[in-house]
C-alpha positions as CSV (number, residue, x, y, z in Angstrom):
1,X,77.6,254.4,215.7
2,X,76.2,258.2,215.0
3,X,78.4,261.5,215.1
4,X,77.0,261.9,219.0
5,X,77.8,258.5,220.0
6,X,81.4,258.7,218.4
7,X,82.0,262.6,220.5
8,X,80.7,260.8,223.5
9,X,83.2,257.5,223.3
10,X,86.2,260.6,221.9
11,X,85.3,262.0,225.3
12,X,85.1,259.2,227.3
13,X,88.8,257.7,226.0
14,X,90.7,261.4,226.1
15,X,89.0,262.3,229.4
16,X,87.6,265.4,227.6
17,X,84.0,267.5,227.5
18,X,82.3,266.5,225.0
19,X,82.4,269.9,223.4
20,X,86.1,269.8,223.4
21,X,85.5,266.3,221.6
22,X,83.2,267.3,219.3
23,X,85.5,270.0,218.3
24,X,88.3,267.8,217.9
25,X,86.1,265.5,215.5
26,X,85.3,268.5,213.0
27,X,88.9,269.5,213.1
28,X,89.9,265.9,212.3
29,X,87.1,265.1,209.8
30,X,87.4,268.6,208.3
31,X,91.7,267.9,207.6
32,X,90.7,264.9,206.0
């Protein structure tokens, strides 16, 4: 699985855009 295919599936499950996903996996990958 690639960075787009893990915003897409982020999206999908949390019934968010995928910007708003994309955004929540640099914030998450960023804290860690």
């Amino acid at each position: 699985m690639n960075k787009s295919e893990l915003i897409d599936a982020i999206a999908s499950a949390a019934n968010l855009s995928k910007a708003d996903a994309g955004r929540a996996l640099n914030a998450t990958t960023d804290a860690i």
